[in-house]
DRENMI-746440 format. One record per atom (N, C-alpha, C): residue in one letter; z, x, y. Coordinates in pm, whole numbers, padded with zeros to 5 digits, always signed. Layout:
REM DRENMI-746440
AZXY/...
***
This chain:
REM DRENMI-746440
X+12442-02709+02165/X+12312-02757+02205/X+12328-02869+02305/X+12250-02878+02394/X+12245-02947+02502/X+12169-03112+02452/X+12232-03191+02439/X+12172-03318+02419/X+12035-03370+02493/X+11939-03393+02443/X+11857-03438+02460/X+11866-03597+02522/X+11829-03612+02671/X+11823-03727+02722/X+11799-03856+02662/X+11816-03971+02571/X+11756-04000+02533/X+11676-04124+02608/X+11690-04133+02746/X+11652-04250+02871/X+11490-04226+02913/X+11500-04065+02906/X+11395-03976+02963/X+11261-04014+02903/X+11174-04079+03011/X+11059-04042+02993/X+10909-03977+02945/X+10872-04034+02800/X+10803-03888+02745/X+10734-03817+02856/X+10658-03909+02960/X+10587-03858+03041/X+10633-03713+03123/X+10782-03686+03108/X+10843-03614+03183/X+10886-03495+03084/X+10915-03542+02981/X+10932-03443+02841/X+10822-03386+02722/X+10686-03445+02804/X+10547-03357+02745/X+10511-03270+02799/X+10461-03158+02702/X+10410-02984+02753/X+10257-03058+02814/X+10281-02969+02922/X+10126-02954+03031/X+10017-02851+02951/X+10072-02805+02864/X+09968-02647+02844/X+09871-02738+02761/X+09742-02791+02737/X+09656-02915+02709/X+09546-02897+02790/X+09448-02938+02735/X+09292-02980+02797/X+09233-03081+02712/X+09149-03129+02799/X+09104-03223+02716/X+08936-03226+02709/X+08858-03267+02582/X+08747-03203+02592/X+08658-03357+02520/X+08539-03363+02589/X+08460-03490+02591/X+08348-03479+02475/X+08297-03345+02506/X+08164-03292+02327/X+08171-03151+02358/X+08076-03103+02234/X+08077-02954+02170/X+08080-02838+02318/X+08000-02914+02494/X+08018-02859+02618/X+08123-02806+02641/X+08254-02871+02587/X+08338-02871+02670/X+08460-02719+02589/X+08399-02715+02497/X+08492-02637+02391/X+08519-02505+02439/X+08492-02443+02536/X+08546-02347+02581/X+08681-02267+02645/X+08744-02391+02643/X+08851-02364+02723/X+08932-02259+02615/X+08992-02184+02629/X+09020-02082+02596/X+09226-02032+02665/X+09267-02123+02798/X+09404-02085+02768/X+09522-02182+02799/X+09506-02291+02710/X+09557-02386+02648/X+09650-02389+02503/X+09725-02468+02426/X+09782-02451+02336/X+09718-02552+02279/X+09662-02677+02340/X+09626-02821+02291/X+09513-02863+02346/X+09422-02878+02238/X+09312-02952+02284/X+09300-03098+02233/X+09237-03184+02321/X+09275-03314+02293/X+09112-03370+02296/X+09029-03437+02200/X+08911-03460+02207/X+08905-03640+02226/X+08857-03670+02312/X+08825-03789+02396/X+08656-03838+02350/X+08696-03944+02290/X+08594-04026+02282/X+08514-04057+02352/X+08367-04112+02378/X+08290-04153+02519/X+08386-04237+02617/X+08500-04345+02553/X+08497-04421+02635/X+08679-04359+02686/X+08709-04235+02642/X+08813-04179+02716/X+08916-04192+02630/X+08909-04245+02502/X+09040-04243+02407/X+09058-04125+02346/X+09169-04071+02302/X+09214-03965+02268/X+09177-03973+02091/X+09104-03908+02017/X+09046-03915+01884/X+09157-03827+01787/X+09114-03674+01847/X+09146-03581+01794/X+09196-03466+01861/X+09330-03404+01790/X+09413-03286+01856/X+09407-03153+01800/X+09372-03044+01841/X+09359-02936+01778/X+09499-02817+01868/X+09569-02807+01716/X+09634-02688+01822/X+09587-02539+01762/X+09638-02491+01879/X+09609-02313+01880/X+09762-02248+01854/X+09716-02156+01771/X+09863-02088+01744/X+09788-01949+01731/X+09830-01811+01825/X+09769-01701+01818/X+09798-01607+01722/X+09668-01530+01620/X+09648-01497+01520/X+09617-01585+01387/X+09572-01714+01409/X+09568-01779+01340/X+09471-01925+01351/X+09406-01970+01270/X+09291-02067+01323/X+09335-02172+01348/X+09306-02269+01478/X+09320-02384+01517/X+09341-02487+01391/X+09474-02561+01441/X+09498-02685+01293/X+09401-02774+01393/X+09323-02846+01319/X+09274-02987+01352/X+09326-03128+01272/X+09397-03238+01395/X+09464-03307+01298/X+09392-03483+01439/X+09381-03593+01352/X+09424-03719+01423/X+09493-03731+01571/X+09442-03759+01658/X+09554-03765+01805/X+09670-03925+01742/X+09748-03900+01743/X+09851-04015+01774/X+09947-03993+01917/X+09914-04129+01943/X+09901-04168+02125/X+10050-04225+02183/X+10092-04196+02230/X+10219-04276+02273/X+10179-04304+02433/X+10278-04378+02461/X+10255-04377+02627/X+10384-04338+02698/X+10357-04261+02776/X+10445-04196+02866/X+10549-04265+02953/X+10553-04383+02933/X+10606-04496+02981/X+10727-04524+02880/X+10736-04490+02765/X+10850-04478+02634/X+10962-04382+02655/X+11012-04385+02597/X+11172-04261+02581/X+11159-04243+02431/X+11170-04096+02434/X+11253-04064+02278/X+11341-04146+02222/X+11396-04203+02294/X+11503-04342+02194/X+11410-04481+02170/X+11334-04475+02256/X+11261-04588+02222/X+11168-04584+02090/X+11083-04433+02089/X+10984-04460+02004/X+11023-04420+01834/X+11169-04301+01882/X+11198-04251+01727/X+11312-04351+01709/X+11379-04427+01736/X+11467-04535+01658/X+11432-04655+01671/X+11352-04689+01755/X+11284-04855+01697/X+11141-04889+01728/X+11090-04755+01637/X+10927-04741+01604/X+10908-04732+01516/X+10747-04708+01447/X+10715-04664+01368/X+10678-04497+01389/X+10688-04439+01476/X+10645-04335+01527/X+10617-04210+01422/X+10743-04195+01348/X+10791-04133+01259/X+10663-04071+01126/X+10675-04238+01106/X+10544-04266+01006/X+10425-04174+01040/X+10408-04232+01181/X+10256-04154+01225/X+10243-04044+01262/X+10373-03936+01238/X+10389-03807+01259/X+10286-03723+01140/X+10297-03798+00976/X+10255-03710+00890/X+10057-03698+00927/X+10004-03791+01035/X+09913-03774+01080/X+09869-03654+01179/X+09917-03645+01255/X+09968-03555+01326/X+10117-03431+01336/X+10137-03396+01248/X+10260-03318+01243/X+10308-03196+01362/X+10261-03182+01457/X+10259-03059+01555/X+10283-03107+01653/X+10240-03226+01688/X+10264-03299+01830/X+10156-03405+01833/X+10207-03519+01933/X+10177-03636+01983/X+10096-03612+02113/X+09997-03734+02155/X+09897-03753+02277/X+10008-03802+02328/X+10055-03809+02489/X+10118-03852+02583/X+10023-03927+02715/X+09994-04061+02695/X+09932-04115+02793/X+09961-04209+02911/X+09918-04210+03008/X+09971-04315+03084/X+09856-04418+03085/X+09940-04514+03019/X+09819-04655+02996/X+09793-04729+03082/X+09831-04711+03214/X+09783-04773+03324/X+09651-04758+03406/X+09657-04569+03366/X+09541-04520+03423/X+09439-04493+03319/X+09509-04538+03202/X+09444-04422+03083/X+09391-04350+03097/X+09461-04186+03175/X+09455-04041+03157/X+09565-03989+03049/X+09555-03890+03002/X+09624-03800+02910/X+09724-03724+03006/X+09881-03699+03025/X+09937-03680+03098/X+09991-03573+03012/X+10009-03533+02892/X+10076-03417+02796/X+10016-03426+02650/X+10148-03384+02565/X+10157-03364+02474/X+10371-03319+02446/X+10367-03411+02384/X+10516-03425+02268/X+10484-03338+02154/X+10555-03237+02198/X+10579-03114+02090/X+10651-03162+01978/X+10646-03164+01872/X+10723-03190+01715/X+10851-03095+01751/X+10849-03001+01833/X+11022-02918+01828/X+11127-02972+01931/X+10995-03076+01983/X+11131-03208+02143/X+11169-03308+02048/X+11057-03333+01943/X+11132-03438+01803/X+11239-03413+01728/X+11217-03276+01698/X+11315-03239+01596/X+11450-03195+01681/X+11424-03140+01777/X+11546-03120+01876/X+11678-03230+01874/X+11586-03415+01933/X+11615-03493+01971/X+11698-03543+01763/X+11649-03536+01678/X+11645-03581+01569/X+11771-03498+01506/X+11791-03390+01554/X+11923-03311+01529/X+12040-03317+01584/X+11999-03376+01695/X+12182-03395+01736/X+12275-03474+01699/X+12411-03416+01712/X+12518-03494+01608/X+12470-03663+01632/X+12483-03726+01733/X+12466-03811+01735/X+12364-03897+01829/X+12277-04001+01822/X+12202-04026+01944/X+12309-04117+02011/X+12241-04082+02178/X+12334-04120+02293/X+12300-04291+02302/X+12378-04346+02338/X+12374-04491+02430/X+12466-04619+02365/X+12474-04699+02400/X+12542-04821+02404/X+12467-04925+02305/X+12514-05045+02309/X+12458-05111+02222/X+12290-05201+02324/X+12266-05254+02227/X+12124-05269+02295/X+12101-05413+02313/X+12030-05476+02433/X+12063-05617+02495/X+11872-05636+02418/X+11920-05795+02347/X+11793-05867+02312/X+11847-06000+02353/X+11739-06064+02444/X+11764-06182+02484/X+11836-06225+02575/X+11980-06345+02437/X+12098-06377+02529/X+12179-06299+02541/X+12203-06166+02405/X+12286-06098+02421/X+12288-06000+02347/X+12385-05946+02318/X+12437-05764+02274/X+12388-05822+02088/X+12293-05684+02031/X+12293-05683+01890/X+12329-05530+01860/X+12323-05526+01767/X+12420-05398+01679/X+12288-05294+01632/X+12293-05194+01595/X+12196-05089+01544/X+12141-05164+01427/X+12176-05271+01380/X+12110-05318+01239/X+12010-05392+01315/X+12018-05497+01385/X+11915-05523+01438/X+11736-05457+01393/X+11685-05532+01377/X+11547-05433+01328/X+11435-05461+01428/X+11481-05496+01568/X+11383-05526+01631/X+11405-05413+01771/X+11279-05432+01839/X+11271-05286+01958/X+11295-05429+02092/X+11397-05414+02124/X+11427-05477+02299/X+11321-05473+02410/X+11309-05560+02477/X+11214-05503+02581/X+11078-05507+02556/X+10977-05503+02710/X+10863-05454+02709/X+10847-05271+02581/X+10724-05299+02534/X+10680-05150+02448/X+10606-05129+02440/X+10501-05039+02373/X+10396-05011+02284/X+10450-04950+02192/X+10350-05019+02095/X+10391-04937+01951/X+10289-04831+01906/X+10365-04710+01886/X+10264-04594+01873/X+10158-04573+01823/X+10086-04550+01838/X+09950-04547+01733/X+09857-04410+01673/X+09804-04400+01639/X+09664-04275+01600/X+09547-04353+01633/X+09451-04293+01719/X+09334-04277+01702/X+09288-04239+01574/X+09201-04259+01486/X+09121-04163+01358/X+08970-04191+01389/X+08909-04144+01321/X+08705-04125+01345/X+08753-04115+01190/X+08702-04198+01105/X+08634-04265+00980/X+08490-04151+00960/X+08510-04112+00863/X+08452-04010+00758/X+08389-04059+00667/X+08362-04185+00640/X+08323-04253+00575/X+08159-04227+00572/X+08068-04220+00503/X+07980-04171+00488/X+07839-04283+00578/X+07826-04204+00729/X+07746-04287+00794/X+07850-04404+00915/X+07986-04391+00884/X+08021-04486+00975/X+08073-04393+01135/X+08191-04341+01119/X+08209-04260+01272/X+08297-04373+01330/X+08357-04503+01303/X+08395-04585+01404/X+08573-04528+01388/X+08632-04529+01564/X+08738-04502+01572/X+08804-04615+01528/X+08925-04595+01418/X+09033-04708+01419/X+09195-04652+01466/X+09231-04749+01534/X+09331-04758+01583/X+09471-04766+01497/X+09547-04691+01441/X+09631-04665+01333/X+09771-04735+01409/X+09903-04832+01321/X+09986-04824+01373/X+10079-04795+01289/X+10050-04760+01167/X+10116-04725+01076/X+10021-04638+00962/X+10062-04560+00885/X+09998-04490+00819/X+10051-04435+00659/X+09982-04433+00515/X+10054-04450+00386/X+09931-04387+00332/X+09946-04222+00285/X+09792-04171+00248/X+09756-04239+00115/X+09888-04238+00034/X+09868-04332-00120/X+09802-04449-00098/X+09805-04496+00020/X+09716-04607-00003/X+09665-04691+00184/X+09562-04599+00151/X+09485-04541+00327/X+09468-04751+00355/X+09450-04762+00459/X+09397-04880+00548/X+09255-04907+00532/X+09204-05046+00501/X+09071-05027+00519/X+09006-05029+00694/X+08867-04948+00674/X+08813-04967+00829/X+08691-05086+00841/X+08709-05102+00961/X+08587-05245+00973/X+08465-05214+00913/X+08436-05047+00959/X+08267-05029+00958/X+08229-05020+01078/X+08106-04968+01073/X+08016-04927+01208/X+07966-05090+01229/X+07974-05206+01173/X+07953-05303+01217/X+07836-05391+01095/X+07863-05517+01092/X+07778-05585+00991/X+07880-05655+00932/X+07858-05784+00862/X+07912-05820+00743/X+07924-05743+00578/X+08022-05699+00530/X+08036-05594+00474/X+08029-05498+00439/X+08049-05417+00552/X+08068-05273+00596/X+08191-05250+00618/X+08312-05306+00545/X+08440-05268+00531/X+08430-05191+00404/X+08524-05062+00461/X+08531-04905+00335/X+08652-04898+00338/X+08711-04832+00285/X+08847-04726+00279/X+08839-04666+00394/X+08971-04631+00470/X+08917-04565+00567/X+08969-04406+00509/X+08844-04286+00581/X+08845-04177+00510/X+08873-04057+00665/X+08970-03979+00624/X+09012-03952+00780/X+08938-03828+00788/X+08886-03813+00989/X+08839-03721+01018/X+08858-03671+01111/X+08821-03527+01156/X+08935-03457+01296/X+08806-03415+01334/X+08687-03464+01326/X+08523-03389+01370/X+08545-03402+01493/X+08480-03305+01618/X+08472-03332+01741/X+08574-03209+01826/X+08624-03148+01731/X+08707-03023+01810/X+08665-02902+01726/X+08634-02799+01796/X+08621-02684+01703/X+08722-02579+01779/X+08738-02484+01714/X+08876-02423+01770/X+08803-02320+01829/
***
């Protein structure tokens, strides 16, 4: 098996086959693998994939930015975590423009996650060289996240996930007020397959 770059760019290692869809108008697209549902104000909510003979999974978008490397986000992220949100694949964005530039297939994860060994040298923080124990990420980053839409009965507000534990969900602010903090209750509304 051919080693997986690990320097490379998600932006460069996300599938194009994707659309992205704004409300119930837009749901037509028909020859795509990934639909990606965008909030009014252009954030990525919710991902639906298509697999033929079989009904669209609808799951959470979790967002990376295309500006990361596979070494960056699967060995000193949380990324991992926020896979069981999304299990099929990741939003690929460029946060400069904030447009949607792909989608990170779960089989470029598992690819990258199988080889004998990951590639590179030791990693510079600061004044100098630290070792793989180190528990910190070097450098400019973002840390991965999920979009979710709260299911919560009457609320709808997107929260911004950077970590995720279903045994024991995050609370959400609320649609707004002094105590209108709930459990947050997850929802993939806004894509139909």
């Amino acid at each position: 098996m051919t080693p997986l770059p690990a320097r490379t760019l998600l932006a460069e290692l996300a599938s194009p086959d994707f659309a992205t869809v704004h409300g119930p108008g837009d749901q037509d697209i028909q020859d795509c693998r990934y639909l990606i549902g965008l909030s009014a104000d252009g954030t990525p909510t919710t991902l639906a994939v298509r697999t033929p003979g079989a009904a669209p999974r609808h799951m959470p978008a979790v967002v990376l930015s295309g500006s990361a490397t596979l070494q960056d986000v699967i060995e000193g992220s949380a990324l991992l975590h926020l896979l069981e949100l999304s299990p099929d694949a990741a939003v690929v964005m460029d946060h400069a423009s904030g447009a949607v530039t792909g989608v990170l297939e779960r089989a470029t994860v598992d690819a990258y996650l199988r080889q004998d060994r990951f590639p590179g040298g030791p990693v510079r923080a600061g004044g100098g060289a630290v070792t793989g124990d180190d528990g910190c990420l070097c450098g400019t980053h973002r840390t991965p996240h999920a979009h979710v839409v709260c299911a919560f009965d009457g609320c709808g507000r997107v929260n911004a996930l950077h970590f995720y534990d279903p045994d024991d969900p995050p609370q959400c602010p609320g649609p707004g007020g002094a105590g209108s903090a709930h459990p947050l209750i997850l929802s993939v509304r806004g894509i139909r397959g």
